[in-house]
C-alpha positions in Angstrom: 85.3 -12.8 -31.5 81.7 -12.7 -32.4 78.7 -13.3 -30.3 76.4 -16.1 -31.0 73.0 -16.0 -31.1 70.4 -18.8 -31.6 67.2 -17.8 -32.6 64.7 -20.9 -30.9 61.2 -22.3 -32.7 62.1 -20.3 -36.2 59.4 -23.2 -37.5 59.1 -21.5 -41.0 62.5 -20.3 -41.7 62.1 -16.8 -41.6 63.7 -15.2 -38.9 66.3 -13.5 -40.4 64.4 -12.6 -43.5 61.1 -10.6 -42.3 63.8 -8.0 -40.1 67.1 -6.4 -41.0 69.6 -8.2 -38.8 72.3 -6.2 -40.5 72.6 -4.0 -37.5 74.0 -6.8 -35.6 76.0 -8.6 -38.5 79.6 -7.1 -37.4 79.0 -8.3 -33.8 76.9 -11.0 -33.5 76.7 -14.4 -35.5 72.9 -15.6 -36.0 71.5 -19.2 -35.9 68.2 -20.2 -36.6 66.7 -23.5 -35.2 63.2 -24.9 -37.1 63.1 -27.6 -34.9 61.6 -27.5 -31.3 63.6 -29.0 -28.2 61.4 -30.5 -25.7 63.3 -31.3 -23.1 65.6 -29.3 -21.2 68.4 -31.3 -21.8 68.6 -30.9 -25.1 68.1 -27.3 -25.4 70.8 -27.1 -22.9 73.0 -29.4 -25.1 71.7 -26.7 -28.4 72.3 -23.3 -26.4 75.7 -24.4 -24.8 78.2 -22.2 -27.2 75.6 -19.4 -27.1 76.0 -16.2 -25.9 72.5 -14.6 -26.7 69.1 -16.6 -27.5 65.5 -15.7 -29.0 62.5 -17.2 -28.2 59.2 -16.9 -29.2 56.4 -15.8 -26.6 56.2 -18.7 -23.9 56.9 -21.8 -25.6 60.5 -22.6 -24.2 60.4 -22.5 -20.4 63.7 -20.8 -18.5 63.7 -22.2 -15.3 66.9 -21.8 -12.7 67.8 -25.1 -13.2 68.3 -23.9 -17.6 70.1 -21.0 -16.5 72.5 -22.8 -14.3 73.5 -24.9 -17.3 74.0 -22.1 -19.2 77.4 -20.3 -18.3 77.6 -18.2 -21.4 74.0 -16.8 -21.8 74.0 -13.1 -21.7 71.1 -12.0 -23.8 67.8 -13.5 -23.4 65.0 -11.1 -26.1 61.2 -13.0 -25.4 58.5 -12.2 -28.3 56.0 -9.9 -26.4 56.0 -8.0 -22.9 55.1 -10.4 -21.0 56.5 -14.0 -20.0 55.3 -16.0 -17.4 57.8 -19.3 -18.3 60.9 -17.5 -17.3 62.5 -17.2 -13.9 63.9 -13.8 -14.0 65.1 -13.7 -10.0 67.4 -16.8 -12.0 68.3 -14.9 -14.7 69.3 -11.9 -12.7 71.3 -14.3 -10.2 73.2 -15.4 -13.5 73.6 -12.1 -14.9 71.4 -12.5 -18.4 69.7 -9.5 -19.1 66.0 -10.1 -19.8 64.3 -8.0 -22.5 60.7 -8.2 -24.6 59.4 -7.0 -27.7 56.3 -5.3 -28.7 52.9 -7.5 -30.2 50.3 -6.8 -31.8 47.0 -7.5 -30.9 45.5 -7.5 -34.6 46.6 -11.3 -35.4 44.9 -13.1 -32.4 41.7 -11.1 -33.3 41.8 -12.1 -36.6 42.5 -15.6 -36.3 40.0 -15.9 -33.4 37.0 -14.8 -36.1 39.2 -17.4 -38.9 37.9 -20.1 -36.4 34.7 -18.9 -35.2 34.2 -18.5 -39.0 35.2 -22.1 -39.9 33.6 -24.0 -37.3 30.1 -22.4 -38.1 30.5 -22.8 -41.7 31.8 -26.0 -41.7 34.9 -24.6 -44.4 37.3 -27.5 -43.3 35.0 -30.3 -43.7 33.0 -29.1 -46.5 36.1 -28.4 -48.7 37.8 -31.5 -47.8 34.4 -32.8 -49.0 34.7 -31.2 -52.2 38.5 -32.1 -53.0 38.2 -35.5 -52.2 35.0 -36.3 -54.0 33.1 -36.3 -51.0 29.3 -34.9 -50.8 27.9 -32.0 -52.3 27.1 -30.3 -49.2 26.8 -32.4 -46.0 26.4 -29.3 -43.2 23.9 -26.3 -42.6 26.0 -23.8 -41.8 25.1 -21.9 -38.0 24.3 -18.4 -38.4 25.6 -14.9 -36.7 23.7 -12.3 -37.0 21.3 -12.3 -34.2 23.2 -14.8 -32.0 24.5 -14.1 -28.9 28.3 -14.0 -28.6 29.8 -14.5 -24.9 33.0 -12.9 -24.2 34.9 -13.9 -21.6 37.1 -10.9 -21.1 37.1 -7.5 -22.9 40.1 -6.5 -22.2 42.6 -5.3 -25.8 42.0 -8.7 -27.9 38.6 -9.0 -26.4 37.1 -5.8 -27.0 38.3 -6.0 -30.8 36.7 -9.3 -31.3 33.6 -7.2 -29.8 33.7 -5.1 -32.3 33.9 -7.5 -35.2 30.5 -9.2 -33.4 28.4 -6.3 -33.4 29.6 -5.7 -37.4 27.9 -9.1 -38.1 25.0 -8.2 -36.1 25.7 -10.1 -32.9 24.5 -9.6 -29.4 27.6 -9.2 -28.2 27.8 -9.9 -24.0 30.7 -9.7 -22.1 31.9 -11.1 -18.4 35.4 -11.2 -16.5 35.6 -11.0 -12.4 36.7 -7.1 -12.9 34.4 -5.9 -16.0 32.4 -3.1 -14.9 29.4 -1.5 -16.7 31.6 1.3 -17.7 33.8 -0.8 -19.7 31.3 -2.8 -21.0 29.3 0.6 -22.5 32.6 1.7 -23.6 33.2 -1.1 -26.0 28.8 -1.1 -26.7 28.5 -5.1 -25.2 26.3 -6.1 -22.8 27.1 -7.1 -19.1 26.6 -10.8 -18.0 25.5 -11.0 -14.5 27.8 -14.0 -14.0 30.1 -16.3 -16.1 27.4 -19.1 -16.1 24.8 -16.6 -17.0 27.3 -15.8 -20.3 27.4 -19.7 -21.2 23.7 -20.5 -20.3 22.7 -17.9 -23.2 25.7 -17.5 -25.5 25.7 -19.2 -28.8 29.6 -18.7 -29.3 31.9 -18.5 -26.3 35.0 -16.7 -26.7 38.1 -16.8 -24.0 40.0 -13.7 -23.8 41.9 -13.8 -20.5 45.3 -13.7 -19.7 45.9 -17.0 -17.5 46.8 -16.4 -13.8 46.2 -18.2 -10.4 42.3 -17.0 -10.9 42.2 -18.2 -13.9 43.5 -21.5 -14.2 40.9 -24.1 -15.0 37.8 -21.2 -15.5 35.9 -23.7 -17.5 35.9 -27.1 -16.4 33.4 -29.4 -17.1 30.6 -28.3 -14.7 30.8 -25.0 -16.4 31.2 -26.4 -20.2 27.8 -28.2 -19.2 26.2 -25.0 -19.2 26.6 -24.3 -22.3 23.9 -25.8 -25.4 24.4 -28.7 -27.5 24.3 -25.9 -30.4 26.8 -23.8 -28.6 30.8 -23.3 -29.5 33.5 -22.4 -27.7 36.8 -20.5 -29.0 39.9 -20.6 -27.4 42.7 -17.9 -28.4 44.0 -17.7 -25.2 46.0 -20.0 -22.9 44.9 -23.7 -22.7 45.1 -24.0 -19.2 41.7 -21.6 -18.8 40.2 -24.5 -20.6 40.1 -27.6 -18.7 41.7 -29.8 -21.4 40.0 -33.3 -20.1 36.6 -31.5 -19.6 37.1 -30.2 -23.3 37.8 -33.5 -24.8 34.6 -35.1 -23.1 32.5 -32.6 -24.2 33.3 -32.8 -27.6 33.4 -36.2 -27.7 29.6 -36.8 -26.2 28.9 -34.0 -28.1 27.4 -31.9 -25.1 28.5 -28.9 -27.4 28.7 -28.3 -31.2 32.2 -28.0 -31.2 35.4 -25.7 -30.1 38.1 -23.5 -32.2 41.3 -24.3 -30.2 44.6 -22.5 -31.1 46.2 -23.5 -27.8 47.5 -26.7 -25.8 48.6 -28.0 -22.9 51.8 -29.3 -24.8 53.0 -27.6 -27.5 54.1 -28.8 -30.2 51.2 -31.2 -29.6 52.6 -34.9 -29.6 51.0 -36.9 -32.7 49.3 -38.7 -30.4 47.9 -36.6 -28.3 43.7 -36.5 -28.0 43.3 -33.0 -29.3 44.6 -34.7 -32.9 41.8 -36.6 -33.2 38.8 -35.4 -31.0 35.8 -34.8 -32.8 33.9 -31.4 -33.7 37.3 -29.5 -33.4 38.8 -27.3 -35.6 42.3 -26.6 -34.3 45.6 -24.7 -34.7 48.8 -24.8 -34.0 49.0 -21.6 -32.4 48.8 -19.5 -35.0 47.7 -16.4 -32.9 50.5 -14.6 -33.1 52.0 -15.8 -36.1 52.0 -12.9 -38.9 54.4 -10.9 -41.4 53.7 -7.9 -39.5 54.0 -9.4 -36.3 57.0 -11.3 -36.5 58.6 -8.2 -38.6 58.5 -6.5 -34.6 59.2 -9.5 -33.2 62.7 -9.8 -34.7 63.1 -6.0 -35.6 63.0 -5.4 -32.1 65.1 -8.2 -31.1 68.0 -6.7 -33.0 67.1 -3.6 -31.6 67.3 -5.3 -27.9 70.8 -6.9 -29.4 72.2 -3.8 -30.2 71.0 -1.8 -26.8 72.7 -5.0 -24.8 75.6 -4.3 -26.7 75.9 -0.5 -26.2 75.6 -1.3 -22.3 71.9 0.4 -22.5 69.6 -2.9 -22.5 65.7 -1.5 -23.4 62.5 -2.8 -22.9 63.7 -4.9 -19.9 61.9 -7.7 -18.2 61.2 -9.1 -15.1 
């Protein structure tokens, strides 16, 4: 008797197409879901039959309570090395085996400039403009070279978008609770004295922290009201280092020139939720992570993990 695996969030359809799931084909049958469940009773209802499951990054919660309704889970493979949505003292109490992937840092970096990019240049409005019949030209675009761009972290993704700055010409400044001078010589940024030094004087703020209890809520809205009427802030992130509410009144009184936001509170984002409609934002649905390359590891190393569960040798374990 095969094993059954469901493969969650497969959006696009291309799971078992960007990695070679041959491997596994003797022992394991594979089924993709494109749709999202968001509630836990109806992944529960979905992943009932299924011995092994897939899930990308930290969409799909695992609490005890999913586990316990889960009596034939084995095998759970998360996207990435780190997960902060699953409860592996639960997992381990129901004997599923936790184990990641590798990432890549590249696609976050890139898309992280794609909105920086867009929002200064105005790309979405201007060619919607041009499409539709709309105006010939109807924004001046904000420049680069010579701005200030405010870091918040430096850490892998951070120092990478660093580099990119200082191509363009940037004065590239950095600030996290931890970053010393070392680091920030290392990468060639400046030092902020403090984060509200970083959003007094930045022209483009840039979040690149992992979220934690010291994290949470970074920016709120005394701290967004630091930052100029002329300033933007990108978020590549987590959404929760953002507060979402302070965000959305900002943009809406127009207090700054706009935000690049690839992450929510919610996701998938409900069609009526503010974010779809707030002004000066140019948003994503978290497409950080979401590449050729990248999800080639993603599932190449899932069948790897598949096959190491199944040879009683389980790698890259988590929790």
């Amino acid at each position: 008797m095969k094993l059954r695996c469901a493969v969650l969030d497969d959006f696009q359809s291309v799971a078992t197409t960007v990695a070679d799931w041959s491997p596994v084909a003797g022992d394991v049958d594979v089924v993709s879901f494109p749709e999202h469940f968001g509630t836990e009773d109806g992944l529960a209802a979905a992943l009932a039959d299924f011995d092994i499951v897939v899930t990308l990054r930290e969409r799909v919660p695992f609490p005890a309570s999913l586990f316990a309704r889960l009596p034939r889970l084995k095998l759970l493979v998360a996207s990435g090395m780190r997960n902060s949505v699953i409860d592996y003292a639960a997992a381990e109490r129901h004997g599923v085996t936790v184990c990641g992937t590798a990432s890549s840092s590249t696609p976050p970096v890139e898309l992280t400039w794609a909105l920086l990019l867009g929002l200064a240049r105005g790309i979405v409005p201007e060619a919607t403009a041009l499409r539709l019949g709309g105006p010939w030209q109807s924004t001046v675009g904000a420049d680069l070279h010579g701005r200030r761009l405010g870091l918040l972290g430096l850490g892998k993704i951070g120092s990478r978008v660093a580099q990119v700055g200082l191509a363009f010409g940037m004065d590239v400044v950095a600030w996290s609770r931890n970053l010393t001078k070392e680091r920030a010589d290392e990468v060639g940024t400046g030092l902020a004295a403090s984060k509200e030094e970083l959003l007094e004087t930045s022209d483009f703020v840039s979040v690149h922290l992992a979220l934690s209890d010291r994290t949470r809520g970074l920016l709120g809205a005394a701290e967004l009201g630091l930052m100029r009427p002329t300033s933007y802030l990108i978020n590549t992130s987590r959404a929760a280092i953002v507060d979402q509410d302070a965000l959305l009144a900002a943009l809406h009184a127009g207090t700054i020139a706009g935000a690049g936001v690839d992450v929510f509170d919610v996701e998938p984002l409900p069609e009526d939720h503010p974010m779809r409609s707030a002004p000066r934002l140019l948003a994503t649905p978290h497409l950080g992570y979401v590449s050729r390359s990248n999800y080639a590891t993603y599932y190449g190393h899932a069948v790897e993990d598949i096959q190491a569960f199944l040879a009683g040798s389980p790698v890259r374990r988590l929790g």
